[in-house]
C-alpha positions as CSV (number, residue, x, y, z in Angstrom):
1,X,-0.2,-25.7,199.3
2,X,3.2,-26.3,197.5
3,X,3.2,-27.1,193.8
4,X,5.5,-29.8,193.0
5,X,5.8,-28.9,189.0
6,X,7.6,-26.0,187.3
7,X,5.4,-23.5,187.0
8,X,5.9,-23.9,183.1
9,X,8.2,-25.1,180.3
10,X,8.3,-23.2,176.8
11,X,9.9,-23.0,173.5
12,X,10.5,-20.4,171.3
13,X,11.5,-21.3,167.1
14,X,15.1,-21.3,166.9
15,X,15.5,-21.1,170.8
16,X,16.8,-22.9,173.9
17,X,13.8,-24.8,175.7
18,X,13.5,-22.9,179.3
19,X,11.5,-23.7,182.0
20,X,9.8,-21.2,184.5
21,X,10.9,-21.6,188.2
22,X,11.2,-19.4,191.0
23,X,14.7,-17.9,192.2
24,X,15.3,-20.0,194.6
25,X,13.9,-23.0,192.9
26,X,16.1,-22.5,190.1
27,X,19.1,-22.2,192.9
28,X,18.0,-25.7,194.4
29,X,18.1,-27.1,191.2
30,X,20.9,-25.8,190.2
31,X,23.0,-27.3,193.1
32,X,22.0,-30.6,192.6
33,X,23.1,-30.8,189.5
34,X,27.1,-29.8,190.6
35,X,29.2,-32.2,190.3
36,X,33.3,-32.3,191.3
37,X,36.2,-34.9,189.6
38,X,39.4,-35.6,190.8
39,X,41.5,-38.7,189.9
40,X,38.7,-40.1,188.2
41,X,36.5,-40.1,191.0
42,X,33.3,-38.1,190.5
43,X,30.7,-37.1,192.9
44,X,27.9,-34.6,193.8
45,X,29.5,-31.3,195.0
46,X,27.1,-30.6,197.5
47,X,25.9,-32.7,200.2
48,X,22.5,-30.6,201.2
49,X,21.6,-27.9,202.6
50,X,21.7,-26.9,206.3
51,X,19.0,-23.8,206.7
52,X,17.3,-21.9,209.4
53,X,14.2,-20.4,208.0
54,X,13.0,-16.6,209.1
55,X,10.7,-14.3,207.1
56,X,13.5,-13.5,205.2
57,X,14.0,-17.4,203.4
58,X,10.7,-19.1,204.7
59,X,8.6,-18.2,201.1
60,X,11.7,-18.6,198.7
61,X,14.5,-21.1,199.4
62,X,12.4,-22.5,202.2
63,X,9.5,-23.5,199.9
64,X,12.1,-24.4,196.7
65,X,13.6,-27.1,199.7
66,X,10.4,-28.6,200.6
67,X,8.9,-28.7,197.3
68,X,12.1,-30.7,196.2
69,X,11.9,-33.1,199.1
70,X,8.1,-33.6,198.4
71,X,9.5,-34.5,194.3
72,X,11.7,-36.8,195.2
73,X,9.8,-38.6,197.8
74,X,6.7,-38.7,195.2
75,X,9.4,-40.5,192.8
76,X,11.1,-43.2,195.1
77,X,14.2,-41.4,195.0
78,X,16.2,-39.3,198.1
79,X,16.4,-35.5,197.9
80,X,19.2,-34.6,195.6
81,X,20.1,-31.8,198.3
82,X,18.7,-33.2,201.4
83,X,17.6,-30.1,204.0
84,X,19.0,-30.2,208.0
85,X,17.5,-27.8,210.5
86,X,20.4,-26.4,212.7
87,X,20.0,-24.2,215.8
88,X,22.8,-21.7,215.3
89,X,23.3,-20.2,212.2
90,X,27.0,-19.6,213.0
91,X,27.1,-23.5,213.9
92,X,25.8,-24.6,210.5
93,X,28.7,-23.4,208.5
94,X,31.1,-24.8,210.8
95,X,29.3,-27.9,210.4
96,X,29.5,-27.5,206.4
97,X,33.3,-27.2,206.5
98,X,34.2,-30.0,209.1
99,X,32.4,-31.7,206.3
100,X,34.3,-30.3,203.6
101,X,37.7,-31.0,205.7
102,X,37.3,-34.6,205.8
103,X,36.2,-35.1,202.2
104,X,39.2,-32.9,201.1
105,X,37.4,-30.0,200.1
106,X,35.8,-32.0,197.7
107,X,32.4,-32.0,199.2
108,X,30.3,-29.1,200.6
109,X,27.1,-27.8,202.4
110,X,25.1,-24.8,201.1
111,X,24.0,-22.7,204.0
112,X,20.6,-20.5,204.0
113,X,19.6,-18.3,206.9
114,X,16.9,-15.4,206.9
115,X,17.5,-11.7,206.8
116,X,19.0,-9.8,209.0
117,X,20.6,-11.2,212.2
118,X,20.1,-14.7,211.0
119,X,22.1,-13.9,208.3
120,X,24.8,-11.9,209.8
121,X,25.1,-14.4,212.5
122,X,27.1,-16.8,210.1
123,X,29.6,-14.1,209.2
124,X,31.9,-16.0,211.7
125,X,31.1,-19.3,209.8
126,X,32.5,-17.4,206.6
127,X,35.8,-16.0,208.3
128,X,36.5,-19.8,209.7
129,X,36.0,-21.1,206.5
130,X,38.1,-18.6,204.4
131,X,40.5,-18.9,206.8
132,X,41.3,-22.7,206.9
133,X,40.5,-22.5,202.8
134,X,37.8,-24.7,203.0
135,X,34.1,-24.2,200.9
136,X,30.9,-23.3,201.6
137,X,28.1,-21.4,199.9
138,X,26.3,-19.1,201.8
139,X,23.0,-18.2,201.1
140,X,21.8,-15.3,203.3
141,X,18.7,-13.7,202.1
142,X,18.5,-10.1,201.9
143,X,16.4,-7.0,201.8
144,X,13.4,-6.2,199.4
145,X,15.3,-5.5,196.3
146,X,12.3,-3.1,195.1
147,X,12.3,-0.9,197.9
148,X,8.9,0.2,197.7
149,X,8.4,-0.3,201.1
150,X,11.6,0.7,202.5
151,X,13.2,0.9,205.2
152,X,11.5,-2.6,206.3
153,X,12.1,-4.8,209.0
154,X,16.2,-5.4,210.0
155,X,16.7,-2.9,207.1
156,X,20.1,-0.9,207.5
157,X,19.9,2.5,207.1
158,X,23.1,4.6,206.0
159,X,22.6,8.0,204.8
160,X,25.4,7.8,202.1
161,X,24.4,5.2,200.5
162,X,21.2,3.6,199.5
163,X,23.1,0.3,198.0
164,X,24.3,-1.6,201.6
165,X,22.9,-3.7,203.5
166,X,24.2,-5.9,206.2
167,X,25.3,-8.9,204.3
168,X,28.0,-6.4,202.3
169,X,29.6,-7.6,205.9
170,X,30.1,-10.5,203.9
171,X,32.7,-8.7,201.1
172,X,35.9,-9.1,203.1
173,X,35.2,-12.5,204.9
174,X,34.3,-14.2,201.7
175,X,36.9,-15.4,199.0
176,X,33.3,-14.7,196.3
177,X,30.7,-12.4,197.0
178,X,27.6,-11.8,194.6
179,X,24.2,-10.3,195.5
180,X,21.3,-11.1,193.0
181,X,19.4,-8.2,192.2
182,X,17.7,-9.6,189.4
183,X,16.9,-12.9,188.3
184,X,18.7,-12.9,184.9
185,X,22.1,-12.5,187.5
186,X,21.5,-15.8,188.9
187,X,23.5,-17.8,186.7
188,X,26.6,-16.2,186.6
189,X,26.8,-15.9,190.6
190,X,25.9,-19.5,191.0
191,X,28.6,-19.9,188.5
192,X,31.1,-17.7,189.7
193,X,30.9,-19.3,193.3
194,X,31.4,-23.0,192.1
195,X,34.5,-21.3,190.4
196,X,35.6,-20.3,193.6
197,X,34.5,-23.4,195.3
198,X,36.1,-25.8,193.5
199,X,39.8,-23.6,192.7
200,X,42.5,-25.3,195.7
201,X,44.4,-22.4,195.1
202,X,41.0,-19.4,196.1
203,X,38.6,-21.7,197.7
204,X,37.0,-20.4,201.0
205,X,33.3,-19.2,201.7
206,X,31.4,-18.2,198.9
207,X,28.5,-15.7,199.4
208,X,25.5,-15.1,197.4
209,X,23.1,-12.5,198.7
210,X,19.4,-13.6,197.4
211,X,17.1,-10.6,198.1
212,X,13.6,-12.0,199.7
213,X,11.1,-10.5,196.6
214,X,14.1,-12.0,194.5
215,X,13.9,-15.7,195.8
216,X,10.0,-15.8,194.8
217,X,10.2,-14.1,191.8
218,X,9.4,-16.4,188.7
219,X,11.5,-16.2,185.9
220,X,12.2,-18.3,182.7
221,X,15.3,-20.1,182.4
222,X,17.0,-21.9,180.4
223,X,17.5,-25.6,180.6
224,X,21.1,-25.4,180.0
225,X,21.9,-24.3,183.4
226,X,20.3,-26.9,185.3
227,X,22.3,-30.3,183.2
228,X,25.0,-31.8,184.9
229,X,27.9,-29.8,185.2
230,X,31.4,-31.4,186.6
231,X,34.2,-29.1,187.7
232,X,37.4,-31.0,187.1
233,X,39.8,-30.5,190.2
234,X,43.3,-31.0,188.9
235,X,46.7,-31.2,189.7
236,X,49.3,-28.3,189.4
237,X,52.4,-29.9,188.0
238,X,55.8,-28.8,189.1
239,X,57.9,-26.9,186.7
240,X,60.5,-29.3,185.7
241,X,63.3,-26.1,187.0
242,X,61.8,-25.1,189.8
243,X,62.1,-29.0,191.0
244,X,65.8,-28.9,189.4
245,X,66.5,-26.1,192.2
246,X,64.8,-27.6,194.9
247,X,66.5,-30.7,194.7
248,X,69.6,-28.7,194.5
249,X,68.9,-26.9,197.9
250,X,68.3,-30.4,199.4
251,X,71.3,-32.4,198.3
252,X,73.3,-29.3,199.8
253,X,71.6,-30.1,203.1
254,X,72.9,-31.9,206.1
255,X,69.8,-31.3,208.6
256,X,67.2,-30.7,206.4
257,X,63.5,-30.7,207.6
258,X,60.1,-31.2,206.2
259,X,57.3,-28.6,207.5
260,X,54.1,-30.8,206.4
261,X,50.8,-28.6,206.5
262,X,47.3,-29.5,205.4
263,X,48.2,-29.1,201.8
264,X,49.6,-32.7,202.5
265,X,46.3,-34.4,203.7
266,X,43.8,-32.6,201.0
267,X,46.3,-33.7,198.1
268,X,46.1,-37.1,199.4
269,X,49.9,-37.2,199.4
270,X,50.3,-39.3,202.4
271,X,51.8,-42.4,201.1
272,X,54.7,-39.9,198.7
273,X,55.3,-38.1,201.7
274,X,56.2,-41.3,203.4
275,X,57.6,-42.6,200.4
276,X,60.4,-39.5,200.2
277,X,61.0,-39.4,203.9
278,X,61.9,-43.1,203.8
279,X,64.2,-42.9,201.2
280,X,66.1,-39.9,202.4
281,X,66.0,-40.2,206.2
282,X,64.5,-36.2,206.2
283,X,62.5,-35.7,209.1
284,X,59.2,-34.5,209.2
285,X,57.1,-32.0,211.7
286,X,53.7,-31.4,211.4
287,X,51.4,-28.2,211.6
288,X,47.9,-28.2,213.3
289,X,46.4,-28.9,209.9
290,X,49.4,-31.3,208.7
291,X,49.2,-33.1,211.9
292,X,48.2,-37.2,210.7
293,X,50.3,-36.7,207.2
294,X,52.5,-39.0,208.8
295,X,51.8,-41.6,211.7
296,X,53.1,-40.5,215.0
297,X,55.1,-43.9,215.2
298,X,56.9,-43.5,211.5
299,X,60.5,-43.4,211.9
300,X,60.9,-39.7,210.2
301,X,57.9,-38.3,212.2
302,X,58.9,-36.1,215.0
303,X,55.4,-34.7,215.7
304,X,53.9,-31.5,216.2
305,X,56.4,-28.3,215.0
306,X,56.4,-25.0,216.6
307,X,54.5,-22.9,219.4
308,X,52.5,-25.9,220.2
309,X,55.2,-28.3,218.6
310,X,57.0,-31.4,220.6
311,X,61.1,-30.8,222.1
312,X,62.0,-32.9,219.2
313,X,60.8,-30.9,216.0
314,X,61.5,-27.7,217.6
315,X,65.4,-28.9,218.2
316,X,65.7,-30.0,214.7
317,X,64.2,-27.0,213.6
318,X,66.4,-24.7,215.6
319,X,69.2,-26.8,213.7
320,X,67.9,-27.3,210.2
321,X,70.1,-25.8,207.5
322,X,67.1,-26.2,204.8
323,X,63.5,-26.4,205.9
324,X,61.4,-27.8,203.2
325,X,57.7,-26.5,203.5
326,X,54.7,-28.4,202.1
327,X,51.2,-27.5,201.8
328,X,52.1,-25.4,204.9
329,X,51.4,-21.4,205.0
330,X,53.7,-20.6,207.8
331,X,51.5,-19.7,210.5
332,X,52.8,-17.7,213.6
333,X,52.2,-21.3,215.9
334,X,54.0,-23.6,213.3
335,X,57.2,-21.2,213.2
336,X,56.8,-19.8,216.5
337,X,56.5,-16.1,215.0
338,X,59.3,-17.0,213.0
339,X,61.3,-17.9,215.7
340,X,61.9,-21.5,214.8
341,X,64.3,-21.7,212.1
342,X,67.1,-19.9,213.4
343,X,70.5,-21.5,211.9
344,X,72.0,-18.3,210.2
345,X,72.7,-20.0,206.8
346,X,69.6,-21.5,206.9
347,X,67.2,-21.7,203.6
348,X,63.9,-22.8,202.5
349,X,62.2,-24.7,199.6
350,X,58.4,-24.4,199.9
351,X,56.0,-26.5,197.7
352,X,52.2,-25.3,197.8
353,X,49.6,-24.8,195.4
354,X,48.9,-21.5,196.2
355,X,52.1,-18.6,194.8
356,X,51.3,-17.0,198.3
357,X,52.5,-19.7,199.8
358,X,55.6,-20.2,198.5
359,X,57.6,-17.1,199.2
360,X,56.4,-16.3,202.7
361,X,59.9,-17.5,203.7
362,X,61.7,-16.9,200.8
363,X,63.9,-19.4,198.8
364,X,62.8,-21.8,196.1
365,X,59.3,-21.7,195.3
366,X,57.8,-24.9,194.1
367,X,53.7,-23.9,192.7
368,X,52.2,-27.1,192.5
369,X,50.1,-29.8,194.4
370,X,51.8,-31.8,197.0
371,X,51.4,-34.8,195.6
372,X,53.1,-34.1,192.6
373,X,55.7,-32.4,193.7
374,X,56.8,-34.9,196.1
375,X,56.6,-37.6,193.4
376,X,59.0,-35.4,191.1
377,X,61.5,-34.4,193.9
378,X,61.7,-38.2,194.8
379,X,62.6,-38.8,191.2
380,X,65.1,-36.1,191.3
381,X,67.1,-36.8,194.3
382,X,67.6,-40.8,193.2
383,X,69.8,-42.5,196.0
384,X,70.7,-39.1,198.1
385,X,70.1,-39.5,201.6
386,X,71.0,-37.6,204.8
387,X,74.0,-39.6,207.2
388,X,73.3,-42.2,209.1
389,X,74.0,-40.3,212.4
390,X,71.0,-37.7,211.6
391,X,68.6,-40.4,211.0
392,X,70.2,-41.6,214.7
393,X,69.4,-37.9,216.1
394,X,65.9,-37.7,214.7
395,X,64.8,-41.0,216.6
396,X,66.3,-40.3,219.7
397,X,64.5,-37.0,219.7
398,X,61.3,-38.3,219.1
399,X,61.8,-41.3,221.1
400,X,62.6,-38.9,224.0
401,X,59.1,-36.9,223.2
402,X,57.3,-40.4,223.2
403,X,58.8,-41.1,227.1
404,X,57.6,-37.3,227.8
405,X,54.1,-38.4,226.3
406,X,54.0,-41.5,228.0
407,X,54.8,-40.1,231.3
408,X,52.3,-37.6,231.2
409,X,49.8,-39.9,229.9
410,X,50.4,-42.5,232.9
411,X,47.5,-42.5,235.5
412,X,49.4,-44.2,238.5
413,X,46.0,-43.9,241.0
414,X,43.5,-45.0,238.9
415,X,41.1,-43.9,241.9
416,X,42.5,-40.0,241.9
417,X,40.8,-37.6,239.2
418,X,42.0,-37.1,236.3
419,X,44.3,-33.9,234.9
420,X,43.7,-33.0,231.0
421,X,46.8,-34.7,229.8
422,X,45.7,-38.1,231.1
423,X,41.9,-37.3,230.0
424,X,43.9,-36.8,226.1
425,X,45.4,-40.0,226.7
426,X,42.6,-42.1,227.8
427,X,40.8,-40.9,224.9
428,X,43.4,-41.3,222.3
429,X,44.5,-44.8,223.8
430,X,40.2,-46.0,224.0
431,X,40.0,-44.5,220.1
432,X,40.2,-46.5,217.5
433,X,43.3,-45.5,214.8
434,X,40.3,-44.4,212.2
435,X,38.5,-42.0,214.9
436,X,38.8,-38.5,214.5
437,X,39.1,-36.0,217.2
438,X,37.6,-32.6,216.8
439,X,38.9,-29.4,218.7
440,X,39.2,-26.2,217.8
441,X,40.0,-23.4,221.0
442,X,40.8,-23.2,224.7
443,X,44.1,-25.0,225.7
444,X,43.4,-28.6,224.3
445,X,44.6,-28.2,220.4
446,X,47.7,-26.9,221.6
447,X,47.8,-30.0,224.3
448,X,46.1,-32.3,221.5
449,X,48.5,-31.2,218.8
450,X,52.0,-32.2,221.0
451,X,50.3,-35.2,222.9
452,X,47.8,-37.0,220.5
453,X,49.5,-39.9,218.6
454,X,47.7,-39.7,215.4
455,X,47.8,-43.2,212.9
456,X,45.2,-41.8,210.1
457,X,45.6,-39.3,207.8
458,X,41.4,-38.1,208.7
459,X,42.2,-38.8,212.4
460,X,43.4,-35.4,213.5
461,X,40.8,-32.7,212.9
462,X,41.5,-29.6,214.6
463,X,40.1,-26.0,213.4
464,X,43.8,-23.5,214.5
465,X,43.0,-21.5,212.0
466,X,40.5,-19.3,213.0
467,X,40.4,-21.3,216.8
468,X,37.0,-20.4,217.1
469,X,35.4,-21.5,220.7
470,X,32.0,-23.4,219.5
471,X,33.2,-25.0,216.9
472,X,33.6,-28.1,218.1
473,X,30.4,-30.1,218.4
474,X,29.2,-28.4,215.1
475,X,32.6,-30.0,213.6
476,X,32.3,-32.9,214.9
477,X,28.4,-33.1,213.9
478,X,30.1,-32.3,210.3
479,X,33.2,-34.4,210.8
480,X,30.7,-37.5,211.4
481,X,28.4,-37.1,208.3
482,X,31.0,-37.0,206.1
483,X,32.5,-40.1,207.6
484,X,29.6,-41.9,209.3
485,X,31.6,-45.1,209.7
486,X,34.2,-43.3,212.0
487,X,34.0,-42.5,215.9
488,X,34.2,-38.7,215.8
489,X,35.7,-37.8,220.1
490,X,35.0,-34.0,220.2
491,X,37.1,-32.6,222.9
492,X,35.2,-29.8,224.7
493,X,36.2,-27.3,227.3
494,X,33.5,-25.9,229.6
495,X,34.2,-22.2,228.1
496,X,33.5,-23.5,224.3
497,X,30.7,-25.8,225.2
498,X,29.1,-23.3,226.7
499,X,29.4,-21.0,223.3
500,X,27.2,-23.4,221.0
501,X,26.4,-26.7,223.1
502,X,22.7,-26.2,221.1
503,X,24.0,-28.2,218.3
504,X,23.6,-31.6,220.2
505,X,19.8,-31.3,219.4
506,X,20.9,-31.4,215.6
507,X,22.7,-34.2,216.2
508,X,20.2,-36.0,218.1
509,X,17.5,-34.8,215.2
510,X,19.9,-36.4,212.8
511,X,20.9,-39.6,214.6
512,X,24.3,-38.4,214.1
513,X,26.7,-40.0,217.1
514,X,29.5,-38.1,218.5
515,X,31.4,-39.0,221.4
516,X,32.0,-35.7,223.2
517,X,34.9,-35.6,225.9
518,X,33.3,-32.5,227.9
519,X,36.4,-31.2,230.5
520,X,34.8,-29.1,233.0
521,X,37.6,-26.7,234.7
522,X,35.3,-23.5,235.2
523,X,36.5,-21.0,233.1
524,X,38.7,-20.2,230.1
525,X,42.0,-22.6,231.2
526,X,44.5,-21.5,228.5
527,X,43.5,-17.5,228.6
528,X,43.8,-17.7,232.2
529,X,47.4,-19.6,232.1
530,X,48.6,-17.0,229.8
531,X,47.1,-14.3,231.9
532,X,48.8,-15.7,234.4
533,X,51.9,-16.0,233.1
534,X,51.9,-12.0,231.9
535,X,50.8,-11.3,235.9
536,X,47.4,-10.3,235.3
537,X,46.6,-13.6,237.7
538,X,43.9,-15.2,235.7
539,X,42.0,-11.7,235.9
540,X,38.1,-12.6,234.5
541,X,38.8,-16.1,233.5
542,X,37.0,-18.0,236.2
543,X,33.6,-18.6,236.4
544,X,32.6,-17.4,240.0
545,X,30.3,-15.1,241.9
546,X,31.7,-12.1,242.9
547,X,33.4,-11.7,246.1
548,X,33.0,-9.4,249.2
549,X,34.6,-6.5,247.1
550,X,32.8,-7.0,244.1
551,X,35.5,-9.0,241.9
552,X,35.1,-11.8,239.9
553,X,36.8,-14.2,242.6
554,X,34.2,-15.7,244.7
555,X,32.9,-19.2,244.6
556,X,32.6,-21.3,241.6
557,X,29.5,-20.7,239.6
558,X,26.9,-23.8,240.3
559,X,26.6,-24.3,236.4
560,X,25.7,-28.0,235.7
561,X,27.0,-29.1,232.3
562,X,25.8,-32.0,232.5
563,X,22.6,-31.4,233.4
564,X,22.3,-29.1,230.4
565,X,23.8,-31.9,228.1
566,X,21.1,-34.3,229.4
567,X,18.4,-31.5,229.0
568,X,19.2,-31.7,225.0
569,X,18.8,-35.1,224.2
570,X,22.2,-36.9,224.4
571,X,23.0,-39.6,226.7
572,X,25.6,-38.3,230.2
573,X,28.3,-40.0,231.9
574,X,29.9,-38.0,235.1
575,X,33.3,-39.6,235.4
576,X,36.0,-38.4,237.7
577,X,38.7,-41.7,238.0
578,X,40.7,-43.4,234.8
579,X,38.3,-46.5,235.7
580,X,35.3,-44.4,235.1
581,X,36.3,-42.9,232.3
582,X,37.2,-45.7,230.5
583,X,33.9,-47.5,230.9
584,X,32.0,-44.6,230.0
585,X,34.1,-44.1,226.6
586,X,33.5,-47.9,225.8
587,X,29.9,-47.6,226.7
588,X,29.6,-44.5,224.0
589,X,31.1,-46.9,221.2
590,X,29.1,-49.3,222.0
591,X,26.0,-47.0,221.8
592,X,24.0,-45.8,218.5
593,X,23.6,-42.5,220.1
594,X,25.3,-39.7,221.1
595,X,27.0,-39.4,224.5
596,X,28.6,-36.5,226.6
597,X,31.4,-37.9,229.0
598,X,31.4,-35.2,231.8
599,X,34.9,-34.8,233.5
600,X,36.6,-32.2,235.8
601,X,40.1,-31.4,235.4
602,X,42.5,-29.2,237.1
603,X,43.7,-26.3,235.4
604,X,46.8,-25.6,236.8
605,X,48.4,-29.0,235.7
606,X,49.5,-28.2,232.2
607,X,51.0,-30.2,229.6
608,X,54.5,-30.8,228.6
609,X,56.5,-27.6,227.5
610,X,57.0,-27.3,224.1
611,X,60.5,-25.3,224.1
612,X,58.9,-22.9,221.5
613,X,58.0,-19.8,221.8
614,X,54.8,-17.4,220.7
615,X,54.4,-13.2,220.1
616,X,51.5,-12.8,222.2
């Protein structure tokens, strides 16, 4: 049976009260008492915990969970940190950080999975998340920290060092890493991790190994560490030179060009950025993670920039004489391995909060948040403007790119099945302009990030950080409880459904409703194009028996997706026409559940090119 009290409270003369809790009950405790501020606004930094329970976790974290849902239900009140069962450990933290994306890193998941493999199977989660910059606390347990009965089960053996285990796989994946030995190192890892957790600049995953005798062990702590705590999340101001110079750079300019990245969206800067481009007629492209800083319809908003980018932002940036970065960190897709910018003179302010940032490309470095920044240089720059005839050049260009779009979008047999682009287009078209879409690998977020026309700043959510295949129904799972009152469309290929399609029993556990766009083309589409394209002729990319002579090039592999959707819970559609499609999508906003909209697609029908180019 679970006790639902402390196991005791005490005071010593001239001492701080303490009260005796397990480990892991003092973690749970101490979660729910995080709290994050920015602007004013203040609210609990994490949002529960998602957890798979193994010998490992079961007796520790796993009872300090229950016996705080069993509190709170015995006082009227919810769970402080509310506990979801996932079905992939690896799944679970890419659910906690589609969460933290959409509430602007302002709100996270802890993660808990048992020793061994259940705990190493999230080291993926951890490189996503460090990746993109986004938080989440990891919670793997670990091996006896006595060792009296060593080597035990999922124990790793090294014979030069007694001190590893497997979670030190953690170390380079993880922006924090702590393992609690003892009980009296609790508090400073706990603390050390919001540190990291809460800093724009170092956020990422933050790991703290929990031994499995440590998270039982009883201890007495004091009260201090479980108050209310609120990390203030501030704004870097702009040194008052640094915006002299950049402004300097950009008065200078006659084809300048705003680079917006994510640093845009998680500032909430949105509304400057418009507010600047409006005034002085620069244009803007957007990264993968920028993409929805501006609408796709604003009249400085040429879309998607670089490998993946549209014909418009990639000729303006072949042209631009100052490229102004912000909140961007210069991937190789947004400047086509640095093959974008390409006017010999040309130069670069960047604005980010992170110093790394800022002089990837050299030039004037600008360390603060977006927001601010953008606010200051709009002061600075008063009444300057680019010419009339460059505003004239920046909407033809992305006037042309909206004719490509439309025309690729355009389903002229509505009785004929459907290619990808026109499946993107439905979609975005039968979306409302506050649904997100969620993507993360396979050809669609390079399709999505040149053809989607996003109108919210939350609308666009596509991991191309990491571009890890099975991310997406996890996202969108996380993408949707952050945002409940949003239609989350995950876009699917069969290759990436196929990774980590479990998660649809979460959602269904959960009554959390996704809309998943599920384009079966029988194989890995964008690997086999590219293979294709460097002569290997789509070499292991299908899914098919093998042939007569024992290669992967017989007929198509019977697998039924939808079958298997409709096996976990979720409600099917097979559509092949537009007409079918669009009743289906309709059907699934209508519904309270989720649904899985099963579509075929042809492969060899790509999308637009992007007149970019990527070191592969």
């Amino acid at each position: 049976m679970v006790s639902t009290a402390p196991l005791s409270a005490s005071k010593t003369e001239n001492a701080e009260s303490t009260v005796r809790l397990t480990v892991s009950q003092a973690v749970v405790r101490f979660l729910a008492a995080q709290y994050v501020e920015r602007d004013g606004q203040r609210g609990r930094f994490f949002a529960g915990a998602f957890g798979i329970f193994g010998h490992g976790n079961v007796a520790g974290l796993g009872q300090a969970l229950l016996q705080a849902e069993i509190d709170a239900h015995e006082s009227g009140t919810a769970p402080a940190l509310p506990y979801v069962l996932g079905r992939n450990e690896q799944a679970m933290v890419h659910s906690a950080v589609a969460y933290a994306r959409q509430k602007d890193r302002l709100q996270t998941w802890a993660v808990t999975a048992s020793v061994g493999p259940g705990s190493t199977n999230m080291l993926t989660g951890a490189a996503l998340a460090t990746i993109n910059r986004l938080p989440v606390l990891l919670l793997p347990a670990d091996t006896f920290a006595t060792r009296v009965s060593a080597p035990v089960l999922q124990e790793l053996e090294l014979p030069s060092s007694g001190d590893v285990t497997v979670n030190d796989a953690f170390k380079p994946l993880s922006r924090y890493f702590d393992r609690v030995w003892r009980p009296e190192q609790l508090p400073a890892a706990l603390i050390g991790a919001m540190r990291v957790l809460t800093d724009p600049v170092e956020t990422g995953a933050a790991t703290v190994a929990i031994p499995q005798d440590v998270q039982a062990e009883a201890y007495d702590w004091p009260e201090s560490l479980f108050a209310e705590r609120t990390w203030h999340v501030g704004r870097t101001l702009p040194q008052s030179d640094a915006i002299e110079r950049a402004a300097a750079v950009i008065r200078s300019a006659r084809r300048p060009l705003i680079v917006a990245g994510g640093g845009v969206i998680y500032s909430g800067a949105t509304e400057e950025l418009a507010a600047f481009c409006e005034r002085t007629g620069i244009p803007v492209g957007q990264s993968q993670a920028g993409k929805g800083a501006l609408p796709y319809d604003h009249p400085q908003s040429v879309g998607a920039i670089g490998s993946t980018g549209t014909t418009g932002a990639n000729a303006l940036a072949t042209e631009a004489d100052v490229v102004i970065g912000i909140g961007t960190r210069y991937s190789d897709f947004t400047t086509a391995s640095r093959t974008a910018f390409t006017d010999p003179s040309v130069r670069f302010v960047n604005v980010n909060v992170a110093t790394l940032d800022t002089v990837k490309q050299g030039g004037v470095s600008v360390v603060a948040d977006a927001r601010e920044a953008l606010s200051a240089l709009t002061a600075a720059l008063g009444d300057w403007s680019v010419d009339a005839d460059y505003r004239t050049r920046t909407a033809e260009l992305a006037a042309q790119w909206e004719d490509t779009v439309s025309s690729v979008f355009a389903v002229e047999d509505t009785s004929a099945p459907l290619n990808q682009n026109q499946v993107i287009g439905l979609a975005n078209t039968l979306s409302d302009p506050r649904d997100v879409v969620v993507c993360a690998a396979g050809s669609m977020p390079g399709d999505l990030h040149k053809l989607w026309r996003s109108r919210d700043p939350k609308g666009y959510h596509v991991e191309y950080g990491y571009s890890c295949m099975g991310y997406e129904i996890a996202g969108g799972i996380g993408a949707k409880m952050a945002e409940p009152d949003r239609d989350v469309f995950v876009l699917v290929g069969d290759g990436s459904y196929l990774m980590m399609a479990t998660e649809l029993v979460t959602a269904v556990q959960e009554a959390v409703k996704i809309i998943v766009i599920l384009v079966q083309n029988h194989g890995f589409a964008s690997i086999g194009s590219l293979s294709e394209q460097l002569g290997s002729q789509r070499f292991g990319t299908a899914y098919r028996y093998r042939d007569g002579q024992g290669r992967l090039d017989g007929d198509l592999l019977p697998v039924d997706l939808a079958a298997n959707a409709a096996s976990l819970g979720v409600d099917v559609v097979r559509v092949t026409t537009a007409a079918e499609f669009t009743d289906a999508v309709k059907a699934a906003k209508a519904s309270e559940t989720s649904t899985v909209v099963h579509v075929e697609t042809d492969p060899r029908i790509a999308a637009p090119d992007s007149e970019s180019w990527w070191d592969v």
